[in-house]
mmCIF file of the N, C-alpha and C atoms, coordinates in Angstrom:
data_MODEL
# 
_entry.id   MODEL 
# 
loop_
_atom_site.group_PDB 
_atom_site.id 
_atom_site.type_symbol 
_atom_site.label_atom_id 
_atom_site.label_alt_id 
_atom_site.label_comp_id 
_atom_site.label_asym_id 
_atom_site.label_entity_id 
_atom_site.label_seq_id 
_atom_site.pdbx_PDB_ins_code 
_atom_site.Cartn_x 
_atom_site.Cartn_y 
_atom_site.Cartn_z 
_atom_site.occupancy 
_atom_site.B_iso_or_equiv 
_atom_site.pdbx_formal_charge 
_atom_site.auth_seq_id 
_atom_site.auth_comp_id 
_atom_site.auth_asym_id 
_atom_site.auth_atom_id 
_atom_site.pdbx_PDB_model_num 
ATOM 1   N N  . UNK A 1 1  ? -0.509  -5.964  -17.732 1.00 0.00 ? 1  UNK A N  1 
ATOM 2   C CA . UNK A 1 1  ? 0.513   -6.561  -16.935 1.00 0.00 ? 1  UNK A CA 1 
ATOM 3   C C  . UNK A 1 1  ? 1.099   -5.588  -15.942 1.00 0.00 ? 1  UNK A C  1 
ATOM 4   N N  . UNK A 1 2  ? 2.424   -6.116  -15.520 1.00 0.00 ? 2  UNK A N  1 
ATOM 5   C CA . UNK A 1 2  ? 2.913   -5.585  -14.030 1.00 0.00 ? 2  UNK A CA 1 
ATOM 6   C C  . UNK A 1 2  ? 4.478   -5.078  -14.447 1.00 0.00 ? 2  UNK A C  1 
ATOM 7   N N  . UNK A 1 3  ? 4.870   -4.110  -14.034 1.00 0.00 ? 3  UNK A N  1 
ATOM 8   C CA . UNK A 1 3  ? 6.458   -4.529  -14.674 1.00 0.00 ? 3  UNK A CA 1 
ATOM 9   C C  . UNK A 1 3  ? 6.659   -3.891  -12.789 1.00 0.00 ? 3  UNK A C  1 
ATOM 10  N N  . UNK A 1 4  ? 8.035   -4.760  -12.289 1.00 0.00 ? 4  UNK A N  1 
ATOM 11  C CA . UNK A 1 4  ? 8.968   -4.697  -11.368 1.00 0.00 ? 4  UNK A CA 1 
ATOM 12  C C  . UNK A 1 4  ? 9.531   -3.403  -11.508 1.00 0.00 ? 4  UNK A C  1 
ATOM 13  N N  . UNK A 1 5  ? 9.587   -2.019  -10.572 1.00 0.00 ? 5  UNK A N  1 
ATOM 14  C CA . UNK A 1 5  ? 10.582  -1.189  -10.856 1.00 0.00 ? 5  UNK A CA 1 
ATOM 15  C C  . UNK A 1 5  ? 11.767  -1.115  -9.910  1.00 0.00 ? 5  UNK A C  1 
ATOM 16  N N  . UNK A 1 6  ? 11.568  -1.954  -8.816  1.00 0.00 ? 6  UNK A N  1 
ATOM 17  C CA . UNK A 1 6  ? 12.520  -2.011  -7.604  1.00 0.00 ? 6  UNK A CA 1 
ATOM 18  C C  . UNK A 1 6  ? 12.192  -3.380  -6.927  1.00 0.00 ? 6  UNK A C  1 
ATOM 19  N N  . UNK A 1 7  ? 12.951  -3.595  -5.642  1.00 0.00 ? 7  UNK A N  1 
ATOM 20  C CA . UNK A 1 7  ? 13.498  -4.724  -5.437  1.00 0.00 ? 7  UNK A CA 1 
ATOM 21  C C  . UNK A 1 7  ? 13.939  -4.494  -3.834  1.00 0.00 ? 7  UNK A C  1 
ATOM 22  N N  . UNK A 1 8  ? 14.125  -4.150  -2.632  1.00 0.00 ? 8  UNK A N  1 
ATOM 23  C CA . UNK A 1 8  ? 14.885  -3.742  -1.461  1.00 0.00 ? 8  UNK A CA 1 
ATOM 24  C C  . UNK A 1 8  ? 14.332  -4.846  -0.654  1.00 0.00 ? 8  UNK A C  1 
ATOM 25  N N  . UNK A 1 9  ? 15.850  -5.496  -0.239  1.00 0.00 ? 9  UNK A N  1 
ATOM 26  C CA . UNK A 1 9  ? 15.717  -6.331  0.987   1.00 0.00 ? 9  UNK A CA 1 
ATOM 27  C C  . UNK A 1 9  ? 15.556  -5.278  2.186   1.00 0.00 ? 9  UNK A C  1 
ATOM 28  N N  . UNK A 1 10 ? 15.109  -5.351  3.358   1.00 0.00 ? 10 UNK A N  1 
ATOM 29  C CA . UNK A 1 10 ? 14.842  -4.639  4.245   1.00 0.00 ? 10 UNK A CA 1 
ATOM 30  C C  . UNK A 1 10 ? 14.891  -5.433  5.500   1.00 0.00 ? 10 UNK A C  1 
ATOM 31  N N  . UNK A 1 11 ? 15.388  -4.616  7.035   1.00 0.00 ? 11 UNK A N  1 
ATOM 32  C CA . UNK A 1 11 ? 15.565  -5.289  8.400   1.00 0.00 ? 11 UNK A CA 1 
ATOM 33  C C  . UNK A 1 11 ? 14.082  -5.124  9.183   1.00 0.00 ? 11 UNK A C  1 
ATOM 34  N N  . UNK A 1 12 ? 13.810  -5.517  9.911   1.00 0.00 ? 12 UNK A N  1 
ATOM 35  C CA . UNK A 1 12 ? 12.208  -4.866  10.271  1.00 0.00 ? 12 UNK A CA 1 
ATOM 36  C C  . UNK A 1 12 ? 11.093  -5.892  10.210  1.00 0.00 ? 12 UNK A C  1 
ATOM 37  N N  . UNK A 1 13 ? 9.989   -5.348  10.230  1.00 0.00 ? 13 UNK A N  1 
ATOM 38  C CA . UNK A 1 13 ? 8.700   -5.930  10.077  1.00 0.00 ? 13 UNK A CA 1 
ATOM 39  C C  . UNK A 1 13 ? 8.507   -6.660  8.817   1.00 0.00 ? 13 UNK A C  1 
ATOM 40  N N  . UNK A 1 14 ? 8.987   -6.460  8.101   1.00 0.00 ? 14 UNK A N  1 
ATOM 41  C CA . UNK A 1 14 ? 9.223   -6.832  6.342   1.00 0.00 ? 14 UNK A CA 1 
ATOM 42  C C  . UNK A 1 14 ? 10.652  -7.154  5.859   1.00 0.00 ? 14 UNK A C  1 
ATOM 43  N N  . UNK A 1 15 ? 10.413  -8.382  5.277   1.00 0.00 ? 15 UNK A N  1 
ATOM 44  C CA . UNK A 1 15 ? 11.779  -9.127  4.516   1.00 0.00 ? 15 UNK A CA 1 
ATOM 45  C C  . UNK A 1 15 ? 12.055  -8.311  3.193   1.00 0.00 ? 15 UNK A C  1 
ATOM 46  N N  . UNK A 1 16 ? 10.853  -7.285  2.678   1.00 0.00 ? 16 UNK A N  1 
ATOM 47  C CA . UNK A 1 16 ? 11.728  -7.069  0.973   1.00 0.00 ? 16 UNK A CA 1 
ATOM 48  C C  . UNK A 1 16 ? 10.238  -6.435  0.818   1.00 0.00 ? 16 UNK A C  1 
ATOM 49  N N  . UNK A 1 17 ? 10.364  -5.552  0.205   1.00 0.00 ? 17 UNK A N  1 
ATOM 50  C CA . UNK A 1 17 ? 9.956   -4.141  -0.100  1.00 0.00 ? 17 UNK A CA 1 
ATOM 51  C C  . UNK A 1 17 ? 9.622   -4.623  -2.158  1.00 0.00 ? 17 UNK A C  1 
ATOM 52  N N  . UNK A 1 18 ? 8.642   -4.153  -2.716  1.00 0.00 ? 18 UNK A N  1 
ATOM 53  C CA . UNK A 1 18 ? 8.838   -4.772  -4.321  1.00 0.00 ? 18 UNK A CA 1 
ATOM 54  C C  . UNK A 1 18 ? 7.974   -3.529  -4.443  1.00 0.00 ? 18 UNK A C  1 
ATOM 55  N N  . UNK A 1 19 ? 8.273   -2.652  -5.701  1.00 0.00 ? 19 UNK A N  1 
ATOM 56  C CA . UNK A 1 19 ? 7.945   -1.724  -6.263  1.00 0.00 ? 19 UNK A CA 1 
ATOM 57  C C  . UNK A 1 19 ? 7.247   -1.959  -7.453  1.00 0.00 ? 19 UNK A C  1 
ATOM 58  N N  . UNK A 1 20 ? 6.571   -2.435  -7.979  1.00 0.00 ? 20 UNK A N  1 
ATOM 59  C CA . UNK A 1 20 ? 5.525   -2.509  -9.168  1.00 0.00 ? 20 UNK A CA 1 
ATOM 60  C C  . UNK A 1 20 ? 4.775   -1.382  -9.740  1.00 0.00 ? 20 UNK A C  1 
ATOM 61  N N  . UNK A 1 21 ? 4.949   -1.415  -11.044 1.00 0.00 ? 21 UNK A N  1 
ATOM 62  C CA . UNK A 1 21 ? 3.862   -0.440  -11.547 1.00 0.00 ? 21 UNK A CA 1 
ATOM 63  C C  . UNK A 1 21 ? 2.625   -1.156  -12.484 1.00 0.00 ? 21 UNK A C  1 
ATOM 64  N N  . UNK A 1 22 ? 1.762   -0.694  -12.580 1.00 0.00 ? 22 UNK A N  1 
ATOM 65  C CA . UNK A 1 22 ? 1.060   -1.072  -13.748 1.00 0.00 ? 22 UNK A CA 1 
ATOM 66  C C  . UNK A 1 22 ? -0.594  -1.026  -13.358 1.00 0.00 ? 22 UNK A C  1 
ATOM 67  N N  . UNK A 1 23 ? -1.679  -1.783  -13.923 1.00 0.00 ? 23 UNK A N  1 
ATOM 68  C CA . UNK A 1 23 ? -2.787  -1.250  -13.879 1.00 0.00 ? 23 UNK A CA 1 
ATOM 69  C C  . UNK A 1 23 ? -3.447  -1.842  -12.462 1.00 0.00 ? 23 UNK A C  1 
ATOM 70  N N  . UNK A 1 24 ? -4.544  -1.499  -12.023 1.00 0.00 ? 24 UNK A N  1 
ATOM 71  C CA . UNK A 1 24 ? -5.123  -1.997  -10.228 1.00 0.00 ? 24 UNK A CA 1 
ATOM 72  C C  . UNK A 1 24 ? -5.869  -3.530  -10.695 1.00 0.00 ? 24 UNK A C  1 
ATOM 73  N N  . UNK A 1 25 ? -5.849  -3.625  -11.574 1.00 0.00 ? 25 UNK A N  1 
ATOM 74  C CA . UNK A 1 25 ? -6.757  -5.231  -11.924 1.00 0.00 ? 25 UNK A CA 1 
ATOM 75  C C  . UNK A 1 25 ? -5.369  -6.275  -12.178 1.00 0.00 ? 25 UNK A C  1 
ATOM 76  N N  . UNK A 1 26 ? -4.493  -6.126  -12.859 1.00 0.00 ? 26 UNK A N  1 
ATOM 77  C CA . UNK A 1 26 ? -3.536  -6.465  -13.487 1.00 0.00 ? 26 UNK A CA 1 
ATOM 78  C C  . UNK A 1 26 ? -2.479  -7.248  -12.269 1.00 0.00 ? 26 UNK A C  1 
ATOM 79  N N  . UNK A 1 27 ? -2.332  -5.663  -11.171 1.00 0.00 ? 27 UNK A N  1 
ATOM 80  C CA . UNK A 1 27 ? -1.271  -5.824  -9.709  1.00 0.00 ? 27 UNK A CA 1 
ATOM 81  C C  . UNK A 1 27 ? -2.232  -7.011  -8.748  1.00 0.00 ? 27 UNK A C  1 
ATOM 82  N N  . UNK A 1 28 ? -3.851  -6.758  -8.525  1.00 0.00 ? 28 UNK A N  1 
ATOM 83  C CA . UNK A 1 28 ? -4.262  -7.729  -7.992  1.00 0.00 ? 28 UNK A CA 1 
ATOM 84  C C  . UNK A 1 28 ? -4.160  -8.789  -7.802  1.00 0.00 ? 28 UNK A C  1 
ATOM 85  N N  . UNK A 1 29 ? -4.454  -9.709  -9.527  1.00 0.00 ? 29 UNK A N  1 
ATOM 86  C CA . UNK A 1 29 ? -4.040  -10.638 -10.139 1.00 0.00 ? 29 UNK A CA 1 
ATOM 87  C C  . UNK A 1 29 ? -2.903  -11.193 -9.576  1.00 0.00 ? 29 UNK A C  1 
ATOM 88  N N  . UNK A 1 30 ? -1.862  -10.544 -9.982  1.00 0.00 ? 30 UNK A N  1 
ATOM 89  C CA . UNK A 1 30 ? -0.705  -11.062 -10.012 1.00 0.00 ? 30 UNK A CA 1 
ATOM 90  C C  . UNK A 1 30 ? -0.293  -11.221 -8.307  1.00 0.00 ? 30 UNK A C  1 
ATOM 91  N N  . UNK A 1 31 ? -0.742  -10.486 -7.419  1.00 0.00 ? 31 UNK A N  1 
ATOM 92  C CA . UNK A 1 31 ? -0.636  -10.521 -6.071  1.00 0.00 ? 31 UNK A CA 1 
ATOM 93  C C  . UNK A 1 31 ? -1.338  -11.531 -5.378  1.00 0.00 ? 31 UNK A C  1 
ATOM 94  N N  . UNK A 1 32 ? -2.494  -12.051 -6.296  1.00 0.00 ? 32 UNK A N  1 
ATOM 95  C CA . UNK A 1 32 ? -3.284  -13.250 -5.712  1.00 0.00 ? 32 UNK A CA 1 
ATOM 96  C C  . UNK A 1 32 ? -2.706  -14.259 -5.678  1.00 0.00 ? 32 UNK A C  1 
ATOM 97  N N  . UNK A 1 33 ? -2.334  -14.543 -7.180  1.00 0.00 ? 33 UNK A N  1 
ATOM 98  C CA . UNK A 1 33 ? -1.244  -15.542 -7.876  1.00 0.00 ? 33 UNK A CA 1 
ATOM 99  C C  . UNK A 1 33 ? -0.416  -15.888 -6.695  1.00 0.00 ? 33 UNK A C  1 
ATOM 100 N N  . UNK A 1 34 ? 0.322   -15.500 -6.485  1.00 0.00 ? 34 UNK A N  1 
ATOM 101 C CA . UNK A 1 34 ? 2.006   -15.063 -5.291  1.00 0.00 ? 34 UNK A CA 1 
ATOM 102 C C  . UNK A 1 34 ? 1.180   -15.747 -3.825  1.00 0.00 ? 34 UNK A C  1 
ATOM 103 N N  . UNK A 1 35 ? 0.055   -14.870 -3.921  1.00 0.00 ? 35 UNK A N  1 
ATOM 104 C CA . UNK A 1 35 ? -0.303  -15.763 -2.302  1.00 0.00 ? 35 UNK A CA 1 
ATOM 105 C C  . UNK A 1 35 ? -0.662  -16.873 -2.177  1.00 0.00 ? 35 UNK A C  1 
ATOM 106 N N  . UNK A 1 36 ? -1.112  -17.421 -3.075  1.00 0.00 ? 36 UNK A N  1 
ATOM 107 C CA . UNK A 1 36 ? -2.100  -18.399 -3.258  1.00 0.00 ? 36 UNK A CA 1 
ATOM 108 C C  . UNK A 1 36 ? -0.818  -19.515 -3.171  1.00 0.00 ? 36 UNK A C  1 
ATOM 109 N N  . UNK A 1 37 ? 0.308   -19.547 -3.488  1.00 0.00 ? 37 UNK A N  1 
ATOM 110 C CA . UNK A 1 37 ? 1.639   -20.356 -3.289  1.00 0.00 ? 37 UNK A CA 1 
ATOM 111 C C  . UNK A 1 37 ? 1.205   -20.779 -2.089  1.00 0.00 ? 37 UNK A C  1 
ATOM 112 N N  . UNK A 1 38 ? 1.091   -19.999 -1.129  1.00 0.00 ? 38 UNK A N  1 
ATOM 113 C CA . UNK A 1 38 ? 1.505   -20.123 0.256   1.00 0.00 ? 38 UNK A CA 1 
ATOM 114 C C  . UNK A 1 38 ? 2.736   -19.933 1.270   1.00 0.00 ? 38 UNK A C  1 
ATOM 115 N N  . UNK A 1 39 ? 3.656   -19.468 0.635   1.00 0.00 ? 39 UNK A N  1 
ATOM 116 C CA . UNK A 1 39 ? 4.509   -19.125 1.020   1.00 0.00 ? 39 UNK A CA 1 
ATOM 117 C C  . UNK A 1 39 ? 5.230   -18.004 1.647   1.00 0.00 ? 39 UNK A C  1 
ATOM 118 N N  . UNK A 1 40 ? 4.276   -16.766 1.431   1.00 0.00 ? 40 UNK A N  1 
ATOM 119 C CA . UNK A 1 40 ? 4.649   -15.822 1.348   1.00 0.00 ? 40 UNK A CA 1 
ATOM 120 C C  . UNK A 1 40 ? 2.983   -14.883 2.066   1.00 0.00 ? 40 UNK A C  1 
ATOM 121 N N  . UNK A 1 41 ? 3.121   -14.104 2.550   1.00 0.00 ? 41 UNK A N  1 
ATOM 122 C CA . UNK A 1 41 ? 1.985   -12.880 2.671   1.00 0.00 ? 41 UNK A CA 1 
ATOM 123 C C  . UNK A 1 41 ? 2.716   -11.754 2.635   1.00 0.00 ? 41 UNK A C  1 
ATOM 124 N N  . UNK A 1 42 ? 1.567   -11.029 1.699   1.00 0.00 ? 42 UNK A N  1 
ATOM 125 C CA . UNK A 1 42 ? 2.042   -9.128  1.252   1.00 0.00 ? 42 UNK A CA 1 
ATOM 126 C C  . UNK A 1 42 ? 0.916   -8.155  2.041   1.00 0.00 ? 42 UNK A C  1 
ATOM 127 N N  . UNK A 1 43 ? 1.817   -6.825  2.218   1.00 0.00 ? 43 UNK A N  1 
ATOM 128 C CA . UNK A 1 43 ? 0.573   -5.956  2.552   1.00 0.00 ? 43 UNK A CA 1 
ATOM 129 C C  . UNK A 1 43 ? 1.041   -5.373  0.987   1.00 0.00 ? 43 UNK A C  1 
ATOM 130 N N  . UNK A 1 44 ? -0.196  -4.352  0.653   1.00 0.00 ? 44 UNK A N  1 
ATOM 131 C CA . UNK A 1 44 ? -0.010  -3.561  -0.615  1.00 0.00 ? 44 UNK A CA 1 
ATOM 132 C C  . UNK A 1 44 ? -0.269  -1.909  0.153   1.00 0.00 ? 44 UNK A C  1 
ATOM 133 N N  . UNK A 1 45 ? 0.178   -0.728  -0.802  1.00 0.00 ? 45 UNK A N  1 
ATOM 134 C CA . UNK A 1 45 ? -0.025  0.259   -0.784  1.00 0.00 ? 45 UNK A CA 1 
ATOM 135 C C  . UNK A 1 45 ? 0.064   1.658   -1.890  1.00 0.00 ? 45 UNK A C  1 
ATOM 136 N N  . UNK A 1 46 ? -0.499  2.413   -2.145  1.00 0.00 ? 46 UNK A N  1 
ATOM 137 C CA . UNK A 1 46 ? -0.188  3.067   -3.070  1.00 0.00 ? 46 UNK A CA 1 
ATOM 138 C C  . UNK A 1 46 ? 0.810   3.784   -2.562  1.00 0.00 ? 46 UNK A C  1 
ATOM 139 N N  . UNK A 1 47 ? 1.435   4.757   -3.479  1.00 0.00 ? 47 UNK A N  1 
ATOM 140 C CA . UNK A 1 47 ? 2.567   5.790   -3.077  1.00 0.00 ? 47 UNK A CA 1 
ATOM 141 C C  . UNK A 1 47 ? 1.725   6.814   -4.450  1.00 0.00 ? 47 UNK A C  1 
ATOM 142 N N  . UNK A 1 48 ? 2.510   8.197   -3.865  1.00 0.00 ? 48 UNK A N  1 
ATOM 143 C CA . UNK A 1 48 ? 2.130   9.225   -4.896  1.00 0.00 ? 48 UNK A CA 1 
ATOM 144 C C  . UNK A 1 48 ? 3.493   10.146  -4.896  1.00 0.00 ? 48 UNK A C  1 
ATOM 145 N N  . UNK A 1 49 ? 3.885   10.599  -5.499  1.00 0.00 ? 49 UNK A N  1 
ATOM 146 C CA . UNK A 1 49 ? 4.988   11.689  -6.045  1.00 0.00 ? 49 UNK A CA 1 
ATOM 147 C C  . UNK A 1 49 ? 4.412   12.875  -5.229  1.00 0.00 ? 49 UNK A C  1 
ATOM 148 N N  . UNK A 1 50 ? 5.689   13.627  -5.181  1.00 0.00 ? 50 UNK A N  1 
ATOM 149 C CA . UNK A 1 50 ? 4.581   15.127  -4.630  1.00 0.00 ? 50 UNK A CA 1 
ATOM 150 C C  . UNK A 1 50 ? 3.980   15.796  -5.150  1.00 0.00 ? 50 UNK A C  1 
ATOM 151 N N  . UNK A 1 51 ? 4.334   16.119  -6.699  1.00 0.00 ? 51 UNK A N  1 
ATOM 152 C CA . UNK A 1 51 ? 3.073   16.565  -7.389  1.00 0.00 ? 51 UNK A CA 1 
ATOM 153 C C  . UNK A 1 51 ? 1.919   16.185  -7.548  1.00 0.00 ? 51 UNK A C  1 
ATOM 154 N N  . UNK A 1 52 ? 1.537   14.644  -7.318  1.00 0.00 ? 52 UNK A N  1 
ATOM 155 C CA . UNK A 1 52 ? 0.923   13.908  -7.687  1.00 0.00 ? 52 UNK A CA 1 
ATOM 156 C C  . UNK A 1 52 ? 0.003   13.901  -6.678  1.00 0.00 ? 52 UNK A C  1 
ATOM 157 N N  . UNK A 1 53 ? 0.144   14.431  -5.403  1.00 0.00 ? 53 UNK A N  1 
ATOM 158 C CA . UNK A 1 53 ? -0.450  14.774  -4.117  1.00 0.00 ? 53 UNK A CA 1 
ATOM 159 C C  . UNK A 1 53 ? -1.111  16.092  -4.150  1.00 0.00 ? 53 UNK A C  1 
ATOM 160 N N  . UNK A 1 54 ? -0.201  16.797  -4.718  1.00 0.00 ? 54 UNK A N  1 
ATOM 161 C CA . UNK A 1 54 ? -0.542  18.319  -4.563  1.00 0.00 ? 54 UNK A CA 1 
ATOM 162 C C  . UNK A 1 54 ? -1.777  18.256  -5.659  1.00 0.00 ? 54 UNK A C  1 
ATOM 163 N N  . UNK A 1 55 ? -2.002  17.536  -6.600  1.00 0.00 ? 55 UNK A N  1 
ATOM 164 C CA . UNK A 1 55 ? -3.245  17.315  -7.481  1.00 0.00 ? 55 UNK A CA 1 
ATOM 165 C C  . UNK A 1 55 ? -4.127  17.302  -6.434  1.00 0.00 ? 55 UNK A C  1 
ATOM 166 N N  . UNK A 1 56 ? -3.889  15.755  -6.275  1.00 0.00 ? 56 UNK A N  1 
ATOM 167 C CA . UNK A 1 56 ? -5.188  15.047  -5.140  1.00 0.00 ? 56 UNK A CA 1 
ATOM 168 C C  . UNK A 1 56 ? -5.552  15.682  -4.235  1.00 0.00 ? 56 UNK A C  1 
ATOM 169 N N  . UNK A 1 57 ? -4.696  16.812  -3.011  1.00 0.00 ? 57 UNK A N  1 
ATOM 170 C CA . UNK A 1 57 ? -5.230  17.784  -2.613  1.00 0.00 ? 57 UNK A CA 1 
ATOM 171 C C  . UNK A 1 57 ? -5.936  19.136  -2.882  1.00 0.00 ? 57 UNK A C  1 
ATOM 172 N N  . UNK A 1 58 ? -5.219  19.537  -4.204  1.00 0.00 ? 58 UNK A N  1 
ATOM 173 C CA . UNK A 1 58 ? -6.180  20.345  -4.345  1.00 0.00 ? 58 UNK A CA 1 
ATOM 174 C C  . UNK A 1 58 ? -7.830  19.920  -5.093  1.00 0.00 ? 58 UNK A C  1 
ATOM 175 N N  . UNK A 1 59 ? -8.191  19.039  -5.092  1.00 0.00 ? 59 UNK A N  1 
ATOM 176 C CA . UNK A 1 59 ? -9.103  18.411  -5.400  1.00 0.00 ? 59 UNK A CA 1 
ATOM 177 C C  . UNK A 1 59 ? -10.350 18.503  -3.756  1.00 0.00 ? 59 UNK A C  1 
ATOM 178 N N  . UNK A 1 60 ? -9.540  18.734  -2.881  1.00 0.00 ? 60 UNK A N  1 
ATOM 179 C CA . UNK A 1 60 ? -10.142 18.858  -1.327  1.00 0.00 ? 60 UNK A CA 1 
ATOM 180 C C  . UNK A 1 60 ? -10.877 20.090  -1.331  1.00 0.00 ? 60 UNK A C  1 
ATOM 181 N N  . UNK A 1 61 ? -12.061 19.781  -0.506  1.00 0.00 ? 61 UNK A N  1 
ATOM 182 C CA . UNK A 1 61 ? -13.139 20.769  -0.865  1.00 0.00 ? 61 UNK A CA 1 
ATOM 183 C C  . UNK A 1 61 ? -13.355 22.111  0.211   1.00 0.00 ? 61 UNK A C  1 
# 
């Protein structure tokens, strides 16, 4: 499953910002679900922490 960790209405290109965590099969799912309403379209994106970067870069060859 998916759990919600945030929530931000936002001014801009985007009505509301949703922070989810959980597994890449699981977030799909549940993002298909949501569109398939019709009501609504999402972009998705990952985010990484800065440590969590400084991994993934040093991984660069």
């Amino acid at each position: 499953g998916i759990t919600v960790k945030a929530v931000y209405y936002t001014v801009g290109q985007f009505d509301m910002v949703v922070i989810v965590e959980g597994n890449d099969q699981a977030a799909i799912a549940s993002l298909l679900a949501t569109n398939a309403l019709g009501n609504i379209r999402s972009q998705t994106m990952l985010a990484y922490t800065v440590d969590e970067m400084k991994n993934i870069t040093a991984m660069m060859p």
